[in-house]
VEXTIMAR-117393 format. One record per residue (C-alpha): residue number from 1; residue in three letters; chain; x, y, z. Coordinates in steps of 0.25 Angstrom, whole numbers, plus 5000, padded with zeros to 4 digits. Example, Ala and Ser with C-alpha at 12.3 -4.5 7.8 and 13.67 -1.06 7.14 Angstrom:
! residues 2
+-----+-----+----+------+------+------+
:   i :  aa : ch :    X :    Y :    Z :
+-----+-----+----+------+------+------+
:   1 : ala :  A : 5049 : 4982 : 5031 :
:   2 : ser :  A : 5055 : 4996 : 5029 :
+-----+-----+----+------+------+------+
//
This chain:
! residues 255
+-----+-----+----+------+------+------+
:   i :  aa : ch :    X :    Y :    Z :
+-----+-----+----+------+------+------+
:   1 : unk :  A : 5183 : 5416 : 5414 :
:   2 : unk :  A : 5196 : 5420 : 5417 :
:   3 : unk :  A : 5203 : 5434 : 5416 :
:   4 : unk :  A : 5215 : 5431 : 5409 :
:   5 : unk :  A : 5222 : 5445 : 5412 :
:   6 : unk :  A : 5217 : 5446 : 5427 :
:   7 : unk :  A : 5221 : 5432 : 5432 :
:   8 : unk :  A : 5216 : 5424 : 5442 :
:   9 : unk :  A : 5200 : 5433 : 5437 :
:  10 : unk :  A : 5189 : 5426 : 5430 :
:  11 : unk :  A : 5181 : 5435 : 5422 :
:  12 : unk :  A : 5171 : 5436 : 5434 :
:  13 : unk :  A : 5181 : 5442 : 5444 :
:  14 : unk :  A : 5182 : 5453 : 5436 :
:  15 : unk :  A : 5176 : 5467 : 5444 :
:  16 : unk :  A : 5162 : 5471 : 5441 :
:  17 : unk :  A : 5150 : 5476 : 5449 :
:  18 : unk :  A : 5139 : 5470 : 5440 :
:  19 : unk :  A : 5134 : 5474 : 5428 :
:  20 : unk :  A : 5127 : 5487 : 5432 :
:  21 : unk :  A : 5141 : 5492 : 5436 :
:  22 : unk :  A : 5150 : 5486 : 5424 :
:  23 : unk :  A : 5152 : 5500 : 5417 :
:  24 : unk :  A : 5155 : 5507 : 5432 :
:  25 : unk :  A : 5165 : 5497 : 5435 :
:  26 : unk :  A : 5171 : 5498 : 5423 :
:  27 : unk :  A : 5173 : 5513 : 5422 :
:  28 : unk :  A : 5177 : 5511 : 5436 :
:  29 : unk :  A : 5190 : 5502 : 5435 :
:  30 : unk :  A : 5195 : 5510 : 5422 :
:  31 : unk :  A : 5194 : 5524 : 5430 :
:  32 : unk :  A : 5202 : 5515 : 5441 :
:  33 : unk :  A : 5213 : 5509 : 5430 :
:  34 : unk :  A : 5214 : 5526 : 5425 :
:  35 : unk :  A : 5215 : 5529 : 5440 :
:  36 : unk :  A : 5228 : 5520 : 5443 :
:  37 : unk :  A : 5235 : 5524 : 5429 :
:  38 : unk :  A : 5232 : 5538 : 5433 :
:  39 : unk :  A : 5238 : 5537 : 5449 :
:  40 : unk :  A : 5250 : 5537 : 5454 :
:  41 : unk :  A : 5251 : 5525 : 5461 :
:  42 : unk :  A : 5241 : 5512 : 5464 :
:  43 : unk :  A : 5237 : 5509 : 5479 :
:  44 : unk :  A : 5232 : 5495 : 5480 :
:  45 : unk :  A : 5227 : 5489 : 5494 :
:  46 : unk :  A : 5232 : 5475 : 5490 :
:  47 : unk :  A : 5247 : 5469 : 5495 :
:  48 : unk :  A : 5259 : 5462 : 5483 :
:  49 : unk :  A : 5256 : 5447 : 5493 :
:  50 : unk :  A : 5240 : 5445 : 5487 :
:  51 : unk :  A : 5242 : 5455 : 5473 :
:  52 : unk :  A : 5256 : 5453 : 5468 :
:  53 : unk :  A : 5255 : 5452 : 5456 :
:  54 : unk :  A : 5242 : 5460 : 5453 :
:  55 : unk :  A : 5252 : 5471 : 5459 :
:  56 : unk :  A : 5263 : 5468 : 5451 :
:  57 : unk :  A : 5255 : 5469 : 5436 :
:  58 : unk :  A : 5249 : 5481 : 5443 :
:  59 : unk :  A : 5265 : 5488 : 5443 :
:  60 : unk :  A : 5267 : 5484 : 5428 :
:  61 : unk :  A : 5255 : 5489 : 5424 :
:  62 : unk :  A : 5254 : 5503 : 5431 :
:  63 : unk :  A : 5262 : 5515 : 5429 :
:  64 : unk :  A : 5258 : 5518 : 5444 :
:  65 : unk :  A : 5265 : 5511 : 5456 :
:  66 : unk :  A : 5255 : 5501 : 5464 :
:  67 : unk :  A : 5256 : 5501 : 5479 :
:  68 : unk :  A : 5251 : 5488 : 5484 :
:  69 : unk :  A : 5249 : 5493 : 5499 :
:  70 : unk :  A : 5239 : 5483 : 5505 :
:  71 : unk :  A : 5230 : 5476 : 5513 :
:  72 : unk :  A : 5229 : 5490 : 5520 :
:  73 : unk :  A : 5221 : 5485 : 5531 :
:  74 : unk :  A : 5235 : 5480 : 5535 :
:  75 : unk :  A : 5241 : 5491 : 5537 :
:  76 : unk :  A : 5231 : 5497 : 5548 :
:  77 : unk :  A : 5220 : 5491 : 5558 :
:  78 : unk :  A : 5205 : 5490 : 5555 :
:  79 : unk :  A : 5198 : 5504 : 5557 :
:  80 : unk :  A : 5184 : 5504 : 5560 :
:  81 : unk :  A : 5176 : 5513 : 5552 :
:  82 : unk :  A : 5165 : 5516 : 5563 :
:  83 : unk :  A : 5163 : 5529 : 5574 :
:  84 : unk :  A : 5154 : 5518 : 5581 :
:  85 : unk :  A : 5158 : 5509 : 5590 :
:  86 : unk :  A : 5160 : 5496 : 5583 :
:  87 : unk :  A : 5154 : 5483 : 5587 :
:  88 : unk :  A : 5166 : 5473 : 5591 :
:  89 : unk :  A : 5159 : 5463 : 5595 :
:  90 : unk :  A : 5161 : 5453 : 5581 :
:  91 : unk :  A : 5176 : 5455 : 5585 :
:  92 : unk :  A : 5174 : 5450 : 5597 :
:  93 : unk :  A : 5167 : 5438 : 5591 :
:  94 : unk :  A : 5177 : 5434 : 5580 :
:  95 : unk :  A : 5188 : 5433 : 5594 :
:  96 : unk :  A : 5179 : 5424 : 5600 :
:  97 : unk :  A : 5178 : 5415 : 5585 :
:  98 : unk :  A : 5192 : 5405 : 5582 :
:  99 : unk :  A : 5203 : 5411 : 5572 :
: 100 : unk :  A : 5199 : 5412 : 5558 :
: 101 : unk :  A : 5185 : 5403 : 5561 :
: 102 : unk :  A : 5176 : 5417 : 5556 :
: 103 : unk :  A : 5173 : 5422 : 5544 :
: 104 : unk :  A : 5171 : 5438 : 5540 :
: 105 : unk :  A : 5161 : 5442 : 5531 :
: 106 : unk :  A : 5160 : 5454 : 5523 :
: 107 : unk :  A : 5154 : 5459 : 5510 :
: 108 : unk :  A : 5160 : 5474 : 5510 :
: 109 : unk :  A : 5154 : 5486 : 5509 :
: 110 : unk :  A : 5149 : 5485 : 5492 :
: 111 : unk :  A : 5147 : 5470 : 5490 :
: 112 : unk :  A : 5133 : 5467 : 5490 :
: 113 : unk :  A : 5125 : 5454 : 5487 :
: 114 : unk :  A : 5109 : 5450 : 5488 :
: 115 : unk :  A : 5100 : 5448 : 5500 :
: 116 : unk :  A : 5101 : 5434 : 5497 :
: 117 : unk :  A : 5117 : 5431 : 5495 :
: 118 : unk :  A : 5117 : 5440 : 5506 :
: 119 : unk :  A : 5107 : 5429 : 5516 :
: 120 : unk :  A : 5114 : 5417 : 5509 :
: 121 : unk :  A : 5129 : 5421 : 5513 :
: 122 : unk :  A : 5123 : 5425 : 5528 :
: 123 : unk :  A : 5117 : 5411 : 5529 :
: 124 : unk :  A : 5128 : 5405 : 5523 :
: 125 : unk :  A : 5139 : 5411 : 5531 :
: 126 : unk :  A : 5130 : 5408 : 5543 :
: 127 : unk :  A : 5130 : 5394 : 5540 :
: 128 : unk :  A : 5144 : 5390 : 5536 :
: 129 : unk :  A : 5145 : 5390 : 5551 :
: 130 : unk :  A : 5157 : 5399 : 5553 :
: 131 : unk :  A : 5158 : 5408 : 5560 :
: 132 : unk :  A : 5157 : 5423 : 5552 :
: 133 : unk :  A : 5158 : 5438 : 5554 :
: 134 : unk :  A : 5151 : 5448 : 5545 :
: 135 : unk :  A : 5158 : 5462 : 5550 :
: 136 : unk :  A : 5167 : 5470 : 5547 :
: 137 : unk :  A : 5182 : 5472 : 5548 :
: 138 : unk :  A : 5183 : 5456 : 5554 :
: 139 : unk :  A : 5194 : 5451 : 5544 :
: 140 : unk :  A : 5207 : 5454 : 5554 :
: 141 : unk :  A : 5202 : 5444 : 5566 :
: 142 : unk :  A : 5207 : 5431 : 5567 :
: 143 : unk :  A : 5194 : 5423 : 5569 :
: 144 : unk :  A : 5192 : 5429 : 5555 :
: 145 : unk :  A : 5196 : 5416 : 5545 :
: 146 : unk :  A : 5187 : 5420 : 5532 :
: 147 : unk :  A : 5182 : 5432 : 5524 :
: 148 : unk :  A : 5169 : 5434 : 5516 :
: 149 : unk :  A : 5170 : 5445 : 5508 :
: 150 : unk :  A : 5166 : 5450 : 5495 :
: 151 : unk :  A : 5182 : 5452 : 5490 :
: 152 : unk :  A : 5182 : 5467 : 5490 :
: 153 : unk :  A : 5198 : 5470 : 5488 :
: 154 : unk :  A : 5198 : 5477 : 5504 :
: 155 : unk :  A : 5191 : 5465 : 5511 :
: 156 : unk :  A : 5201 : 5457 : 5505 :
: 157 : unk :  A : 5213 : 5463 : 5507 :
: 158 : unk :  A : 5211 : 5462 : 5520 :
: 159 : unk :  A : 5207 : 5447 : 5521 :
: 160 : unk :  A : 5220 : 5445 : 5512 :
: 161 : unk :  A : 5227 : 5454 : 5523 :
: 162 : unk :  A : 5220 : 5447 : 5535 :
: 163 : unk :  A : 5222 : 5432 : 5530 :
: 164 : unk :  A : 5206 : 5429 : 5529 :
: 165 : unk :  A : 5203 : 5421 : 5518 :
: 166 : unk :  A : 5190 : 5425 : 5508 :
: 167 : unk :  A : 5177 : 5419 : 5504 :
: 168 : unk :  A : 5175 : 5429 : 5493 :
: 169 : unk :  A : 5159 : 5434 : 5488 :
: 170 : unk :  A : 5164 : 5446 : 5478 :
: 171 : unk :  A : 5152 : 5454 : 5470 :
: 172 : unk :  A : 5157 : 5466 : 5463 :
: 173 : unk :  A : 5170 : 5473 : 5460 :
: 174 : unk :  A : 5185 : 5467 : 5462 :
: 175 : unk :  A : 5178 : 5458 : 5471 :
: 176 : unk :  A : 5177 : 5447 : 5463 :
: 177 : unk :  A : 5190 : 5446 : 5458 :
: 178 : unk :  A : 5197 : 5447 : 5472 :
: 179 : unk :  A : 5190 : 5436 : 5476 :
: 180 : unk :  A : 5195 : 5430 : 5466 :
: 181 : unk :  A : 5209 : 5431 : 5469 :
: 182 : unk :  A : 5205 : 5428 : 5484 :
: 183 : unk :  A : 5201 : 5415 : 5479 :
: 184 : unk :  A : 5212 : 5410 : 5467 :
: 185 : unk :  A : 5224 : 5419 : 5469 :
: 186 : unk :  A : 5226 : 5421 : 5484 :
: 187 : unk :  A : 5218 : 5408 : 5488 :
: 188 : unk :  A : 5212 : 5412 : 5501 :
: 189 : unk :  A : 5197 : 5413 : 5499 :
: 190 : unk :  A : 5186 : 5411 : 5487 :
: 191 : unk :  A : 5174 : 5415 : 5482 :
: 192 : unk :  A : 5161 : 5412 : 5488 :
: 193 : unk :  A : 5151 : 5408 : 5477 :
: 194 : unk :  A : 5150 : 5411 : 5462 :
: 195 : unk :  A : 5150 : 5428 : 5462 :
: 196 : unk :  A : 5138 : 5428 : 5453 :
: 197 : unk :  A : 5130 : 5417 : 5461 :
: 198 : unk :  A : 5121 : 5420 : 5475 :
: 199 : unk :  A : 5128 : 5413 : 5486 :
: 200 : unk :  A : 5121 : 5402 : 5495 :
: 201 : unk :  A : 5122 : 5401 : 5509 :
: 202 : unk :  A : 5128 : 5386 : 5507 :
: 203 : unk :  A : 5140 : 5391 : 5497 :
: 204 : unk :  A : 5143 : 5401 : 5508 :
: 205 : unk :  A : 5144 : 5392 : 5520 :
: 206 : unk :  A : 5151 : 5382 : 5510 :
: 207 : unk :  A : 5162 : 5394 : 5507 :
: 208 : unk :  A : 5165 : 5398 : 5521 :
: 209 : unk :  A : 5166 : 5384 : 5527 :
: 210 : unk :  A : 5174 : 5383 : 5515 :
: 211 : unk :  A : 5185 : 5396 : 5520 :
: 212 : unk :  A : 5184 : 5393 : 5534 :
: 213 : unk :  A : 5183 : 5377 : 5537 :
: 214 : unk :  A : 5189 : 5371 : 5525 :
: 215 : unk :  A : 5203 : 5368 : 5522 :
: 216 : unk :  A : 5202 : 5377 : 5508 :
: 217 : unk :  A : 5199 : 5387 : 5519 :
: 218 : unk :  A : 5210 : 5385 : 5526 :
: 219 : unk :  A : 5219 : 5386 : 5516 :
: 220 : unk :  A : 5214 : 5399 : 5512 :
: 221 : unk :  A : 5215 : 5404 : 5524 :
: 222 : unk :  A : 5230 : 5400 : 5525 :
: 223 : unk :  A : 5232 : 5407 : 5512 :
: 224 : unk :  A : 5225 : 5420 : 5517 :
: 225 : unk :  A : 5235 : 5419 : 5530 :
: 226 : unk :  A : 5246 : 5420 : 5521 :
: 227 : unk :  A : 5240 : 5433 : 5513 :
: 228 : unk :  A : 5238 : 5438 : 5527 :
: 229 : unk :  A : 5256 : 5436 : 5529 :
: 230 : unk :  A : 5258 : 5443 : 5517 :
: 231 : unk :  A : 5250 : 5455 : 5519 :
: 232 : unk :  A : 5256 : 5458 : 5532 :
: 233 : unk :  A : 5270 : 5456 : 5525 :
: 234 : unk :  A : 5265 : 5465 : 5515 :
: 235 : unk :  A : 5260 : 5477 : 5524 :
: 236 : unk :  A : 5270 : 5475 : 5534 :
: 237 : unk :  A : 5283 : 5481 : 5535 :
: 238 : unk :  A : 5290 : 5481 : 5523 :
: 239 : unk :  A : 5280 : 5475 : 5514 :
: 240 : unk :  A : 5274 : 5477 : 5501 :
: 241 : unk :  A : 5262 : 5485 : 5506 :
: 242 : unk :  A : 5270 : 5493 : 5516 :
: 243 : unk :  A : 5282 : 5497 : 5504 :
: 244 : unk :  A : 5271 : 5498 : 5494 :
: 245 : unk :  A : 5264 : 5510 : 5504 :
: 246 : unk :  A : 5278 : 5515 : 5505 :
: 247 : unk :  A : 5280 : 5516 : 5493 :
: 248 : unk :  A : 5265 : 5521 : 5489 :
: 249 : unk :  A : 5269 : 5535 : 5498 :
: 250 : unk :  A : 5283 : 5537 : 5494 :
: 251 : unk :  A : 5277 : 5538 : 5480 :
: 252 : unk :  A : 5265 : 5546 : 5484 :
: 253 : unk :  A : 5276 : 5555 : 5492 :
: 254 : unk :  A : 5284 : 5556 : 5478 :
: 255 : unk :  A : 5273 : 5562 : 5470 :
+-----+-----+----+------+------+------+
//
C-alpha cells in the first residue's frame, strides 16, 4: 500500500525495528523531530544530485537552515580503524580480478539474520559463480562492480558516491525505505527477496547473476556511474556540498 504523503513508500518501507521495539522507535524519532526544531541548523550526509527534492521540502518546512554536505567519504581517504597490522592480502586479490567482475558483501555492524538465511545467502553467493569479497572498506576498487548490503544510509552513500550498484536485503530501521529508493527512484539496484520471507540460496544466485551478467545489470550500473559524476561535481570545487560546508561554518562562526 502506498504512502500517499512519502512518495515513492509503501506502507512496508516505513522504519521500524519489529514489534518488541515499535514504542522505543517511536519515542525515538519524535525526540529526533524536537531535536531539529530546537537546533540551529541540520547537518545531513546526503548530496542536492540523489536528494533534491527531499532537501528542498526539508527548507520549507524548517525554520533551521539545512546543510546538505555529503557523501563525506568524498572528501577524505579511507581510515583504517585498527593499531594492528592489517591484512592486505584481499587487496591484492581484487587487483588480480577484471574491472567491475566482483561483488562486495556487507551486512553492517546491527543488521542481523538467522543461522539459516545466513547459510542460504553463503551458498547462494557461492554458487552464482561470481566472483565475491566479504571484507571491509572494498567499495573504492575498480574490480568492485556490485554491493550487497543491508541499505544502511552510510553504506549507501558511499555506493551512490563510488558508482557501485546495490542488491539490497534491509531488516530494521530506514533500511527498508532506502532500498526502496535504490531500487524505484535512483534506478541502480533492487531488493533481494520479499523483507518478511527467508531467502533461498537459488533467489540469491538468481539476483546477483542478475546485477553483474544481465543487461538490467548493466544498465544499473551505467546509471550508478553517472550518481558517481555527480557526486564529485558536488564535493568538488565549487559545488553544492562544498558551498553548503561553507556556508554550515560561516553560520556556526556568526552565532
Amino acid at each position: 500500500m502506498p504512502v500517499s504523503e512519502l512518495p515513492p513508500y509503501r506502507v512496508r518501507d516505513l522504519m521500524h525495528v519489529g514489534r518488541d521495539g515499535h514504542e522505543l522507535m517511536c519515542e525515538l524519532l519524535a525526540r529526533a523531530v524536537a531535536a531539529v526544531k530546537l537546533s540551529s541548523g541540520l547537518i545531513l550526509n546526503t548530496f542536492d544530485a540523489i536528494e533534491a527534492p527531499e532537501l528542498a521540502k526539508l527548507r520549507r518546512d524548517l525554520a533551521v537552515p539545512v546543510f546538505d554536505i555529503g557523501p563525506l567519504h568524498k572528501f577524505s581517504p579511507a581510515a583504517g580503524g585498527s593499531l594492528l597490522r592489517q591484512d592486505r592480502s584481499c587487496l591484492e586479490w581484487l587487483d588480480a580480478q577484471a574491472p567491475e567482475s566482483v561483488l562486495y558483501v556487507s551486512f553492517g555492524s546491527l543488521a542481523c539474520m538467522g543461522a539459516r538465511e545466513l547459510e542460504e545467502t553463503a551458498w547462494g553467493i557461492a554458487g552464482s559463480g561470481v566472483p565475491f569479497l566479504w571484507v571491509e572498506e572494498a567499495l573504492r576498487h575498480r574490480a568492485v562492480g556490485g554491493f550487497w548490503t543491508h541499505c544502511g544510509w552510510n553504506s549507501m552513500a558511499e555506493s551512490l558516491g563510488e558508482g557501485v550498484p546495490m542488491l539490497c536485503r534491509p531488516s530494521f530501521g530506514d533500511q527498508m525505505g532506502n532500498a526502496r529508493y535504490v531500487e524505484h527512484v535512483w534506478e541502480v539496484g533492487f531488493e533481494v527477496g520479499d523483507g518478511g520471507v527467508e531467502l533461498e540460496r537459488g533467489a540469491v544466485e538468481a539476483a546477483i547473476r542478475r546485477l553483474m551478467a544481465e543487461s538490467d545489470g548493466a544498465e544499473m550500473r551505467a546509471r550508478a556511474r553517472e550518481l558517481k559524476k555527480a557526486a564529485a561535481e558536488c564535493t568538488g570545487e565549487a559545488g553544492s556540498s562544498e558551498l553548503a560546508i561553507v556556508k554550515m561554518v560561516a553560520h556556526m562562526l556568526s552565532m
